[in-house]
N, CA, C and O atoms as a GROMACS GRO file, in nm:
protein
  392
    1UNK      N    1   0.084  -0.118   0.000
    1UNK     CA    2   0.000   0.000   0.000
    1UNK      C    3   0.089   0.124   0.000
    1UNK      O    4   0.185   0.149   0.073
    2UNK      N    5   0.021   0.218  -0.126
    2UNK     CA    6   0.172   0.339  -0.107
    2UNK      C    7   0.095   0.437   0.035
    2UNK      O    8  -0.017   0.457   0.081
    3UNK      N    9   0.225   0.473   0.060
    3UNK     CA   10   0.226   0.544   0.163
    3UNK      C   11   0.143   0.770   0.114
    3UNK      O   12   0.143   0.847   0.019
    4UNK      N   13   0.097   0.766   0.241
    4UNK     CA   14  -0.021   0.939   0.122
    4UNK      C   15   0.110   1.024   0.185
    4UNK      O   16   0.195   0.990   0.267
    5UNK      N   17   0.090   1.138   0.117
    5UNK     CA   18   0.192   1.258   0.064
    5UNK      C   19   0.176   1.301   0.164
    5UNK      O   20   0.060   1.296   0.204
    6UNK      N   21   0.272   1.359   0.245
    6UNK     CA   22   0.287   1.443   0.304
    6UNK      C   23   0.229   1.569   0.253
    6UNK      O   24   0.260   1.592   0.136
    7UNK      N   25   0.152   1.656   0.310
    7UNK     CA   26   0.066   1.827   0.269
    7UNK      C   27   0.234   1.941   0.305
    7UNK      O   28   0.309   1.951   0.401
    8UNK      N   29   0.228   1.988   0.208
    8UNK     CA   30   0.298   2.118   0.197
    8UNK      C   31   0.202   2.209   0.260
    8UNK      O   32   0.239   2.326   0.271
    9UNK      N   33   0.113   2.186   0.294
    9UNK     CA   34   0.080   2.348   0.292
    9UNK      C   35   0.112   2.490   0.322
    9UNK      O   36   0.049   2.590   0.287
   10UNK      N   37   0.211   2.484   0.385
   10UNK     CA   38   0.260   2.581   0.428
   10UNK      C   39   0.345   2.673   0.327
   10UNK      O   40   0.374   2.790   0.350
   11UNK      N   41   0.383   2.597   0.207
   11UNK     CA   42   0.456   2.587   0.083
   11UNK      C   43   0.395   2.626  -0.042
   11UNK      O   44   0.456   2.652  -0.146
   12UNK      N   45   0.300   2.628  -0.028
   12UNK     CA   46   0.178   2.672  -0.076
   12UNK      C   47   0.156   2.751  -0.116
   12UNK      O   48   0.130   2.766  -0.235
   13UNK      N   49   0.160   2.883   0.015
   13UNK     CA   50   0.146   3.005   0.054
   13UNK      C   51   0.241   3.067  -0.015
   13UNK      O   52   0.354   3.071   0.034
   14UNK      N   53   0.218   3.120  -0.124
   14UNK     CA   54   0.327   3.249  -0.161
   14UNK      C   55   0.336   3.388  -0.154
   14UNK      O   56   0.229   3.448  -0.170
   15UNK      N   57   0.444   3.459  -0.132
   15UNK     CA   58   0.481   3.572  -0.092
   15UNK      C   59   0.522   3.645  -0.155
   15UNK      O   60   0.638   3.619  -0.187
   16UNK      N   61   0.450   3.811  -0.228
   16UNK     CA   62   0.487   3.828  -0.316
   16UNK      C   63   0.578   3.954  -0.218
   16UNK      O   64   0.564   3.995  -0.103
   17UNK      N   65   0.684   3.990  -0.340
   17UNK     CA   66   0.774   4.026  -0.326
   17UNK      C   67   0.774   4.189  -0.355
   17UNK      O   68   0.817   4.188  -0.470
   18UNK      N   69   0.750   4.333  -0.322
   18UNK     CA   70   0.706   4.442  -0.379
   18UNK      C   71   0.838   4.428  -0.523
   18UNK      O   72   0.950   4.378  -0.521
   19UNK      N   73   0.751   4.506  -0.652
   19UNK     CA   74   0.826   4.568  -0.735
   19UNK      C   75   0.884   4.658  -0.710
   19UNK      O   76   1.002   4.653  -0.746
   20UNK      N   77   0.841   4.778  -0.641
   20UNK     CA   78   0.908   4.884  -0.574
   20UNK      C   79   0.954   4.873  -0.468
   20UNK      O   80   0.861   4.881  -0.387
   21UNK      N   81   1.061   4.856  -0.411
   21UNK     CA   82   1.113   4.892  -0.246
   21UNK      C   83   1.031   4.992  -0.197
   21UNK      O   84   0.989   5.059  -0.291
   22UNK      N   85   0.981   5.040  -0.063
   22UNK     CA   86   0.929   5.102  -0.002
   22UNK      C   87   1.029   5.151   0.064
   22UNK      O   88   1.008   5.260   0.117
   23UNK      N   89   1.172   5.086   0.082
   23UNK     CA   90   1.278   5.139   0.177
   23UNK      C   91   1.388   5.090   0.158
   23UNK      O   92   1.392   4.967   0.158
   24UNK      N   93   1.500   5.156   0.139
   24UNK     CA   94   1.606   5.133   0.066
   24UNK      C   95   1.765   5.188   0.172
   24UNK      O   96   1.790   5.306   0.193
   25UNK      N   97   1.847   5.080   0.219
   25UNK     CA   98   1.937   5.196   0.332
   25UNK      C   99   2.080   5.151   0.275
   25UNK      O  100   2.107   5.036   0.240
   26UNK      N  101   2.156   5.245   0.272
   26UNK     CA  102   2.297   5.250   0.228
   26UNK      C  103   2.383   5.325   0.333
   26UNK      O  104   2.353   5.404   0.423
   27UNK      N  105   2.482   5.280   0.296
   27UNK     CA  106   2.611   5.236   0.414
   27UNK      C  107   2.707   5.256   0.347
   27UNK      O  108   2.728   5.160   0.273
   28UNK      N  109   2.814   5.375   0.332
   28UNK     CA  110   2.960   5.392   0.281
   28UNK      C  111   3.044   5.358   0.437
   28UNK      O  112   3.033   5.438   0.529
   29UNK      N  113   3.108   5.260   0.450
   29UNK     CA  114   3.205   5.260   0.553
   29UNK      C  115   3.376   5.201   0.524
   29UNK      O  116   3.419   5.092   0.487
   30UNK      N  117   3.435   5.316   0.556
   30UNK     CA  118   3.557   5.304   0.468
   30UNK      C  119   3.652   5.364   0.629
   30UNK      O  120   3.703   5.474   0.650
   31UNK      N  121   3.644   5.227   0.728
   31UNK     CA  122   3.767   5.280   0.843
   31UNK      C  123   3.927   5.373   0.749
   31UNK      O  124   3.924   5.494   0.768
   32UNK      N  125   4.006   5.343   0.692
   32UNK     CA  126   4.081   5.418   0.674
   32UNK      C  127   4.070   5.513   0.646
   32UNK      O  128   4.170   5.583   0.662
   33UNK      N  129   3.912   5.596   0.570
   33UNK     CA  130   3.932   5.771   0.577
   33UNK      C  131   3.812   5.780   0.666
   33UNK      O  132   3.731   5.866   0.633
   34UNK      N  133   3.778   5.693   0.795
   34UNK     CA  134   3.706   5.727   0.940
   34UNK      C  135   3.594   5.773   0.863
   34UNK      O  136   3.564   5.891   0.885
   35UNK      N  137   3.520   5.708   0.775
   35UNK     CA  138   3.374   5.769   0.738
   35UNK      C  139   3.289   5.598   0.751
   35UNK      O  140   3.310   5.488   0.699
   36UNK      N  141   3.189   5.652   0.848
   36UNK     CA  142   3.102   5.548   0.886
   36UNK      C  143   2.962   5.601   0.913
   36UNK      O  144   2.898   5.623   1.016
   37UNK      N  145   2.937   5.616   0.778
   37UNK     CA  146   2.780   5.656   0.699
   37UNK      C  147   2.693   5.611   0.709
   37UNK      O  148   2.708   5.494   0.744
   38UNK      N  149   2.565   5.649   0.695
   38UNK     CA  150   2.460   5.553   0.664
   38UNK      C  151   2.292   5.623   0.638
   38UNK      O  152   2.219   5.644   0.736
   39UNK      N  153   2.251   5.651   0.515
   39UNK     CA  154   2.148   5.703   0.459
   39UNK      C  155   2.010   5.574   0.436
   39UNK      O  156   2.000   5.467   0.376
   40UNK      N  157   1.956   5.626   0.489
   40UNK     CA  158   1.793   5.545   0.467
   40UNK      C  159   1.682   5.651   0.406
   40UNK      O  160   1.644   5.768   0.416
   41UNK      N  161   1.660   5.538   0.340
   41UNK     CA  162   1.498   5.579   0.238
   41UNK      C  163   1.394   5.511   0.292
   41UNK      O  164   1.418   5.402   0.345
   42UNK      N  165   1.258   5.561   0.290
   42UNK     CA  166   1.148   5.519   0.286
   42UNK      C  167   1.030   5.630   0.249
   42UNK      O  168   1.048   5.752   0.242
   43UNK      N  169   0.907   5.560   0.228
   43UNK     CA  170   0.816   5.618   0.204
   43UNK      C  171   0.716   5.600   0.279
   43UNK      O  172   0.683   5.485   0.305
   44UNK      N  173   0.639   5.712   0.334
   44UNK     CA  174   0.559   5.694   0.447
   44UNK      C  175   0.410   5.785   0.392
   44UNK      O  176   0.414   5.900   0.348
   45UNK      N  177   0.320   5.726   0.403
   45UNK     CA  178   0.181   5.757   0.394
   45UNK      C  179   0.142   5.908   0.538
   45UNK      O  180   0.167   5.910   0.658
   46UNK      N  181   0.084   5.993   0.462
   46UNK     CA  182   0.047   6.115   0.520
   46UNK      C  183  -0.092   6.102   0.556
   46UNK      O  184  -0.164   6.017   0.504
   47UNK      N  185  -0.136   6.189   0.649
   47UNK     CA  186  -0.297   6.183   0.675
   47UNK      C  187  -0.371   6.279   0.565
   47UNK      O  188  -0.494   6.265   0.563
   48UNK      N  189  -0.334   6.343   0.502
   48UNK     CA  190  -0.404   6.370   0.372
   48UNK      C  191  -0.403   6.303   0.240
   48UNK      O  192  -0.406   6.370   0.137
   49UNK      N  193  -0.400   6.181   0.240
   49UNK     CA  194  -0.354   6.090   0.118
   49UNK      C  195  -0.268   6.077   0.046
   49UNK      O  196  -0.249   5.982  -0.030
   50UNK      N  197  -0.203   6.173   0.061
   50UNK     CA  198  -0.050   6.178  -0.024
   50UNK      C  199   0.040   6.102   0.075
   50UNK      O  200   0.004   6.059   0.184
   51UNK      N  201   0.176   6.091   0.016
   51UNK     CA  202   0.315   6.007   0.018
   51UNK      C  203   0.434   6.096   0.067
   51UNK      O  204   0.470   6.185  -0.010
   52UNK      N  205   0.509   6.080   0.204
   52UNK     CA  206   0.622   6.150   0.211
   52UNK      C  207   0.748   6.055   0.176
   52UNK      O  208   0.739   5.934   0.201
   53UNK      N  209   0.836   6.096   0.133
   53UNK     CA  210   0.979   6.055   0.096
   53UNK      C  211   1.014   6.081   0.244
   53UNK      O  212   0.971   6.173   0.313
   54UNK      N  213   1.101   5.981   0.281
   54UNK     CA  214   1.177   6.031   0.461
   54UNK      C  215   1.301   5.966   0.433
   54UNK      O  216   1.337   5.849   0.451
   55UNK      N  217   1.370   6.083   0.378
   55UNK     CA  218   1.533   6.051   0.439
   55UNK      C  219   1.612   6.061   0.522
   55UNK      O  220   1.678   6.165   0.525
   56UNK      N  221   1.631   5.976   0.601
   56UNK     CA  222   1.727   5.992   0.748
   56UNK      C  223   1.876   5.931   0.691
   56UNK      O  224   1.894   5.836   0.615
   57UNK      N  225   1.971   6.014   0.753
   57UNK     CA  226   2.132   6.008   0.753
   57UNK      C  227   2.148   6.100   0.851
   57UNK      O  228   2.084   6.192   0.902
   58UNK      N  229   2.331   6.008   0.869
   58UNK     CA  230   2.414   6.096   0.941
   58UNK      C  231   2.514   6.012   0.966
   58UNK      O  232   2.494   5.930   0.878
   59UNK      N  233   2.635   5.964   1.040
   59UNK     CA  234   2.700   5.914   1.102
   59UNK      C  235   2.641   5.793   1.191
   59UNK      O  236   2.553   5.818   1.274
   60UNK      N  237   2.682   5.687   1.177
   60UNK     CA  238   2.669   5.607   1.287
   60UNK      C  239   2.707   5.598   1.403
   60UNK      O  240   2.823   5.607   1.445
   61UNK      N  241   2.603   5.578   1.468
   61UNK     CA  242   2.577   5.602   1.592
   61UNK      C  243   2.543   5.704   1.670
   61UNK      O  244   2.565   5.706   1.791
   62UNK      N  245   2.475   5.815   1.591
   62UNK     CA  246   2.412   5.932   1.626
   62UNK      C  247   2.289   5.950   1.592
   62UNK      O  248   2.263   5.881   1.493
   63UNK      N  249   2.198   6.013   1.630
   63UNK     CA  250   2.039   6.033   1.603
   63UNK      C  251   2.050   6.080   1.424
   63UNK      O  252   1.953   6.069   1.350
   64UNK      N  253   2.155   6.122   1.388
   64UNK     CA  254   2.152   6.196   1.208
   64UNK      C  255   2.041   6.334   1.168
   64UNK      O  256   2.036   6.443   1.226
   65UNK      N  257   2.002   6.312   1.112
   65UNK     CA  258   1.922   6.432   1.060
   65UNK      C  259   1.758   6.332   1.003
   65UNK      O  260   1.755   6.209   0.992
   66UNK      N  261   1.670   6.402   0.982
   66UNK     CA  262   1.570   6.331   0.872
   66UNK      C  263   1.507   6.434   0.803
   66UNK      O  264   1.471   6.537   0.859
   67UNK      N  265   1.491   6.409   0.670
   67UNK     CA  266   1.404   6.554   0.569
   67UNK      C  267   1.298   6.459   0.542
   67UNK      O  268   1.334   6.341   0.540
   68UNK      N  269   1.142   6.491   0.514
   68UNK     CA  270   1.026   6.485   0.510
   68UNK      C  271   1.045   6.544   0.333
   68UNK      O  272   1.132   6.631   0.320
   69UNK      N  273   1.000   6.519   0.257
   69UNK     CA  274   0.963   6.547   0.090
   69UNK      C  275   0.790   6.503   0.088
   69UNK      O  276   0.736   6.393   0.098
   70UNK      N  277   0.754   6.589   0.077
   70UNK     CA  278   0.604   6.564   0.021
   70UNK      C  279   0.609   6.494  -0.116
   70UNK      O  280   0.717   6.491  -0.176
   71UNK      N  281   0.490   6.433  -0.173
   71UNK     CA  282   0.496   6.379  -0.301
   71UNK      C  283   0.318   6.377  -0.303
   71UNK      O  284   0.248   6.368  -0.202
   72UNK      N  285   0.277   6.388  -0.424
   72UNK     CA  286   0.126   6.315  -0.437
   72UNK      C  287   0.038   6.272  -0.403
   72UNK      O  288  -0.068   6.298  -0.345
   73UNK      N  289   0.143   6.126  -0.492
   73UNK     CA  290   0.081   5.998  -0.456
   73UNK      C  291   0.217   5.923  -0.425
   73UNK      O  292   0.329   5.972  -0.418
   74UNK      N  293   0.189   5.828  -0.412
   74UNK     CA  294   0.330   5.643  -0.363
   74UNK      C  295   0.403   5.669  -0.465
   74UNK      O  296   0.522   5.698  -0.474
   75UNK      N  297   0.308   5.653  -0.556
   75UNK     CA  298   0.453   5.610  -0.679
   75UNK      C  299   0.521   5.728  -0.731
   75UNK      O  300   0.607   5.719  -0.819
   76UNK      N  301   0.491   5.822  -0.687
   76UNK     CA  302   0.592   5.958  -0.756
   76UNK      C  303   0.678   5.907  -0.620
   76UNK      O  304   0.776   5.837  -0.646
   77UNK      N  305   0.659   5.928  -0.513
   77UNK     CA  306   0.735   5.909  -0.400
   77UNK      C  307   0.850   5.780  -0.414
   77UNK      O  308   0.970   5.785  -0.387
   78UNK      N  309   0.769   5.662  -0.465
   78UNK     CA  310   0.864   5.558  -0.503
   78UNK      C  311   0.939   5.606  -0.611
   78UNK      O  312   1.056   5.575  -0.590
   79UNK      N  313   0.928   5.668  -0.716
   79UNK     CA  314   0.997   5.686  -0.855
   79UNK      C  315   1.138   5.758  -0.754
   79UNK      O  316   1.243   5.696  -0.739
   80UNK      N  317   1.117   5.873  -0.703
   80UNK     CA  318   1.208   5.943  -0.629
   80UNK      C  319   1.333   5.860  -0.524
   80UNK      O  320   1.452   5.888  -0.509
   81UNK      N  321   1.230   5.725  -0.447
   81UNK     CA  322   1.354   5.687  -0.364
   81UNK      C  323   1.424   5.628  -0.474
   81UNK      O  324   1.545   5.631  -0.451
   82UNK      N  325   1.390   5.564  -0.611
   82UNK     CA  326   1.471   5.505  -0.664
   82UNK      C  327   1.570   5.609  -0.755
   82UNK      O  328   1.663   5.547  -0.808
   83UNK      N  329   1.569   5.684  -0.770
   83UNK     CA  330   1.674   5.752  -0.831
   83UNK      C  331   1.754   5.858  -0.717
   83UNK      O  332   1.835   5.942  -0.757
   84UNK      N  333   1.723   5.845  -0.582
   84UNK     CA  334   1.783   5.865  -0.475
   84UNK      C  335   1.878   5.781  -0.431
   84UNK      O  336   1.991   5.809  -0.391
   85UNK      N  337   1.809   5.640  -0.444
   85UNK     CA  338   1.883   5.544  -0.447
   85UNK      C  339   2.036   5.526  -0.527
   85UNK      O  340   2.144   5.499  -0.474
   86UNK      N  341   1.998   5.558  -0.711
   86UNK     CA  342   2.100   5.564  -0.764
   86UNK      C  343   2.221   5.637  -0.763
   86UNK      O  344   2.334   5.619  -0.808
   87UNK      N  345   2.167   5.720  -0.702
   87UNK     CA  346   2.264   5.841  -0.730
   87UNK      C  347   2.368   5.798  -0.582
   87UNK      O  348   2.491   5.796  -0.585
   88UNK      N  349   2.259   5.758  -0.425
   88UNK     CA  350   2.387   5.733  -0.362
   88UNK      C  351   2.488   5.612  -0.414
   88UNK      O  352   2.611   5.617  -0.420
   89UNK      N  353   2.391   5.490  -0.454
   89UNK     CA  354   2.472   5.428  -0.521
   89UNK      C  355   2.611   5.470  -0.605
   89UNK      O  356   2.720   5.413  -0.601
   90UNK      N  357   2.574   5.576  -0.674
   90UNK     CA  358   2.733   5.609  -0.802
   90UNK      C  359   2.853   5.706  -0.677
   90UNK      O  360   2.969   5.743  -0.694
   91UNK      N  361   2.752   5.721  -0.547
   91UNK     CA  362   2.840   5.806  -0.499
   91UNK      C  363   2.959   5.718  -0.385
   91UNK      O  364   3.059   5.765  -0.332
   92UNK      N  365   2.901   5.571  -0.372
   92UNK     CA  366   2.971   5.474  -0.319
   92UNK      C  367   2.929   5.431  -0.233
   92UNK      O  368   2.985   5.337  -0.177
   93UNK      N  369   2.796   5.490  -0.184
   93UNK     CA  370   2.707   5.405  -0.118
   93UNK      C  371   2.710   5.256  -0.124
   93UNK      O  372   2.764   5.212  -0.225
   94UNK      N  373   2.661   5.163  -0.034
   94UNK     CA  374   2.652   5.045  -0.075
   94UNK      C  375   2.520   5.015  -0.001
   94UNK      O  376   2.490   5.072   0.104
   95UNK      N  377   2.428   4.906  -0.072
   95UNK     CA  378   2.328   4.898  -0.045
   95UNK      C  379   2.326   4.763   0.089
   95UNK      O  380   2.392   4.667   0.049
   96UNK      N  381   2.277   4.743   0.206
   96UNK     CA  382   2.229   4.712   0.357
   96UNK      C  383   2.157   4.684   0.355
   96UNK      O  384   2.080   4.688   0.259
   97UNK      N  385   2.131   4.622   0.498
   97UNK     CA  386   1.975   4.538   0.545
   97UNK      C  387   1.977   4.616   0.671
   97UNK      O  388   2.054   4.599   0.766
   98UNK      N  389   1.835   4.750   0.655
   98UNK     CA  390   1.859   4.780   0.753
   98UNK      C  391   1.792   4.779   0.901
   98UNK      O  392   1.853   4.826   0.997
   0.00000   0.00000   0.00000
């Protein structure tokens, strides 16, 4: 008698993955010229329906700074972290889990 299948179900369940990042954090840390960076993106929903951009940086291990950017809607807000993104990227940013 064959033996019944074990249920995946849990396997099942799939998880989709956003197309857009909602939050994006980069990290230049380079001990020999003592720079230990670290810039975060996200996008945060306003009580008037529109989308803020929130960029926080500064040095690690200090409170940093944060700027608030109004936007619209999400996706102008998303279009923005991603070419925020790029640009720290070319500047030597490296992209983190933050």
């Amino acid at each position: 008698m064959p033996k019944p299948r074990k249920s995946h179900s849990n396997l099942s369940a799939s998880i989709q993955l956003p197309l857009f990042p909602e939050v994006a954090s980069h990290a230049p840390i380079r001990p020999e010229e003592n720079e230990w960076r670290y810039y975060r993106l996200a996008v945060w929903p306003d009580l008037f329906g529109r989308a803020l951009l929130a960029g926080h940086w500064g040095r690690i291990g200090t409170p940093g700074r944060i700027r608030l950017d109004p936007h619209p809607d999400a996706g102008a807000a998303l279009n923005a972290l991603a070419r925020l993104a790029r640009t720290k990227r070319r500047r030597g940013y490296q992209d983190c889990a933050a």
